[in-house]
N, C-alpha and C positions, 0 to 999 in steps of 0.2 A: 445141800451142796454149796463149795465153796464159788467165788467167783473165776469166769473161764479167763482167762491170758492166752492171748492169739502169742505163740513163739515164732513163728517160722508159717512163710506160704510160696506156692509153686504151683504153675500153671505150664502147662505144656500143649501141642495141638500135632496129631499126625493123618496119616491118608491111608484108611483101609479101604481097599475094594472103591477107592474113589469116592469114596466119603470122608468126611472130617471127625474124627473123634479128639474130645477134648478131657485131659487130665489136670484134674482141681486142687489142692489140697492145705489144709491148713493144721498146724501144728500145735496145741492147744493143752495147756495143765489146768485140772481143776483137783479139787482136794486130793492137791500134793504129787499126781501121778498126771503125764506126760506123755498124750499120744499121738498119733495121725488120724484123722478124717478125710476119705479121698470119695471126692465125684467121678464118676467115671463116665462122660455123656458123647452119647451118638444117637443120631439123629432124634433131637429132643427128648430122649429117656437116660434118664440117671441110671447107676448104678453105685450103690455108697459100700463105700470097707473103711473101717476102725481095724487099728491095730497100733501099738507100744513100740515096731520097729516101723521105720521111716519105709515106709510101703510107697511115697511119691518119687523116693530114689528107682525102686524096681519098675516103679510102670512105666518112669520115663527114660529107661534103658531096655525096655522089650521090645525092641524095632533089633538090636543085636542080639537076642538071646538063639542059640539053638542051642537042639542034643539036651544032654543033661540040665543045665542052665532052663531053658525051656520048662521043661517037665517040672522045674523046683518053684520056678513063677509062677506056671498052673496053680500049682497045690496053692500058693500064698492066693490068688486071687480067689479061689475059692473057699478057703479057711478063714478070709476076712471080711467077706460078703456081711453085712447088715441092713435090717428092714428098720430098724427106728435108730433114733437117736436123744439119749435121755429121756426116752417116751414119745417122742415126735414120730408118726408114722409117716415112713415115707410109698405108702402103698404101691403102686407100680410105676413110681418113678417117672411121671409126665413132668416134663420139665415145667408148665403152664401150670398143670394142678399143685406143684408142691410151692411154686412161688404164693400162687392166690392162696392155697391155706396159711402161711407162713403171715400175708400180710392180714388175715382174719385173725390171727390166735394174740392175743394179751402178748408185747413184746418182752421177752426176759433175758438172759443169758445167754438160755440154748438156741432160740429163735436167732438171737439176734446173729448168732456165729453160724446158724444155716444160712441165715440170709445172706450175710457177707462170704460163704464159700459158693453161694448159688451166683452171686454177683459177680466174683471171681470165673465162674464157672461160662459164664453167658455173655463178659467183655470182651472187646476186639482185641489182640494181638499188642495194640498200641496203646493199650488203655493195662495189661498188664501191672507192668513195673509201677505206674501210679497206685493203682488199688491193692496191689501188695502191702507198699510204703506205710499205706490208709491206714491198714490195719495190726500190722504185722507193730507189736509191742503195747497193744492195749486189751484195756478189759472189753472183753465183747458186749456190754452192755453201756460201753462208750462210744463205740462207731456209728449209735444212728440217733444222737443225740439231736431233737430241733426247739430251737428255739425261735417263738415268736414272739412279734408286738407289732401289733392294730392301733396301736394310738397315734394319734394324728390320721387315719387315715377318714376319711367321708364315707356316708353311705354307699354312694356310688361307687367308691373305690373299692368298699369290701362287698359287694356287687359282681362289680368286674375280677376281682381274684377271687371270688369265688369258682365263678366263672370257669374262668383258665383251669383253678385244678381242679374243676368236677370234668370238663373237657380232657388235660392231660391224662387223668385218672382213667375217663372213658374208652378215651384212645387203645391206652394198653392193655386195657379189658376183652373190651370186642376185636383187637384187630390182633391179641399174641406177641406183642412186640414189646415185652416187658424190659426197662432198665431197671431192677427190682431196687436198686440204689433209689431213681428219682421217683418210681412209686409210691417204694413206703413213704419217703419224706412228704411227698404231696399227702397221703392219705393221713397222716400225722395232723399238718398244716389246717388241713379241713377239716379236720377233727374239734381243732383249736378254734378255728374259724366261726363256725356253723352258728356257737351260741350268739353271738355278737354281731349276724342278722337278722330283723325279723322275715321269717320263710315266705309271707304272706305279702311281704311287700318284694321281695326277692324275686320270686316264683313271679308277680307281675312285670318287674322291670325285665325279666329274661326273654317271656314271650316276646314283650315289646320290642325287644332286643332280634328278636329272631325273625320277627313280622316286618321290621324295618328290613332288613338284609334278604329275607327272599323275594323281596321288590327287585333288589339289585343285580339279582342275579338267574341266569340258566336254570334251574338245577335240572334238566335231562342231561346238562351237558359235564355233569359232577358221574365219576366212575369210580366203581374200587377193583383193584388189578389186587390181585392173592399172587403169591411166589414163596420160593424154599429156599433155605441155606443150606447147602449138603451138610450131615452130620448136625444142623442144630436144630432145625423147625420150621412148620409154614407159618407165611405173616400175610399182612395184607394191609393194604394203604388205599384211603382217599383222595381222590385229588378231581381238577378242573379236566377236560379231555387235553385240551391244550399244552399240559405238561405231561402227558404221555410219552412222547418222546424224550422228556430228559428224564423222565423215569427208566426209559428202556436202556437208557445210557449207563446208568445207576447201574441196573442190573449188568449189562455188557463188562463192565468196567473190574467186576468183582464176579472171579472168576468161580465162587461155590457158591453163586444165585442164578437160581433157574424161577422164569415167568411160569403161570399155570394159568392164567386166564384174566380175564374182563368182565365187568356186569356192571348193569346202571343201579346207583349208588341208592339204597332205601331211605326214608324221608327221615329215618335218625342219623343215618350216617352222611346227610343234606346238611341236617342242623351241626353234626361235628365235626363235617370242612368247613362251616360258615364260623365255627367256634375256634377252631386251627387256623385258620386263614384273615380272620378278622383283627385288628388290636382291641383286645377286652381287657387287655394289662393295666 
């Protein structure tokens, strides 16, 4: 197969039955032929359609359709229904599970333009029009290009960023809270990283690192509070108790996040508030 060219992207967000459902879509030629790939996501389950006519026009005009009109969108949405893409299984469409495979599989062409419409898929409102911009007129095997360099940096410094993206990486593991944009990059990163410490000296300065800091700190008084985003998914976050409150704000403020509970925070999720809240940079 030839290489994919992202043409055209479109993102749309509506309110069914008081949930949020979110329409994706990216516009994409590879050997020679031109078509749409649309997510179709409510409350954190996809649902993907391919098709050759611009199928992001119709879904994001069915808030008007009845009668006839109606019944003609039915048919399109169920005649364009797809389980894979290029081979890429998208099994039952857990928004969680298809990012984590996506950043397991060797990144190629088709990976890379799932990842960028799941990205699309999973942005704020306000973060749109940039990530369109991102992508919209390149090879999909150009948008998640990294480039590093360690030199000049100290032990210690590749240590400490180590660090950080084995923390950031952990974060969006355990807690669902994936910006699949700054994951893969991190998981990249660390990839590049990893040879260029040795693990045995690493693995000791980190304990050190953790043994000094739970001197400093509570930790009974470290909690993780889980909450939803109507129409996208549950997530959940570590924090001090003490910021409870402007966490409650957080949620108050933004009106399709609902609280679910409270629990004292387990002795891994101790060590990756101490890792998030510390400067290891």
């Amino acid at each position: 197969m030839s290489r994919i060219m992202i043409e055209d992207a479109g993102r749309k967000e509506f309110i069914f039955d008081n949930e949020i459902t979110v329409v994706a879509a990216v516009k994409y030629t590879c050997d020679g032929e031109t078509r749409w790939l649309l997510n179709n996501c409510s409350d954190g389950t996809s649902c993907f359609h391919e098709s050759e006519e611009n199928i992001f026009e119709y879904f994001s005009e069915c808030e008007s359709l009845a009668g006839q009109e109606l019944m003609d969108f039915i048919k399109i949405v169920e005649s364009t229904v797809t389980d894979n893409f290029f081979g890429f299984d998208f099994d039952d469409g857990d928004n969680d599970a298809i990012i984590e495979a996506l950043s397991e599989v060797p990144e190629d062409d088709v990976t890379a333009l799932l990842k960028y419409l799941m990205n699309l898929t999973v942005c704020d409102n306000d973060e749109t029009d940039e990530i369109i911009e991102w992508g919209v007129g390149k090879y999909s095997d150009e948008i998640y290009e990294v480039d590093c360099d360690f030199s000049g940096m100290t032990a210690e410094e590749k240590f400490r960023y180590r660090l950080r993206l084995e923390t950031d990486i952990a974060h969006d593991t355990v807690f669902h809270y994936i910006n699949i944009d700054d994951y893969d990059r991190n998981k990249k990163i660390l990839k590049k990283l990893v040879p260029e410490v040795d693990d045995d000296d690493y693995l000791i300065w980190k304990e050190k690192f953790f043994d000094e800091q739970l001197k400093l700190i509570d930790k009974e008084k470290i909690i993780t509070c889980t909450y939803s985003f109507s129409g996208i998914g549950h997530y959940a976050d570590v924090m001090h108790e003490d910021d409870y409150d402007v966490f409650l704000d957080f949620i108050a403020e933004n009106g399709s996040a609902a609280m679910e509970g409270t629990r004292k925070a387990t002795d891994d999720e101790v060590r990756l508030y101490i890792a998030l809240n510390v400067d290891v940079a």
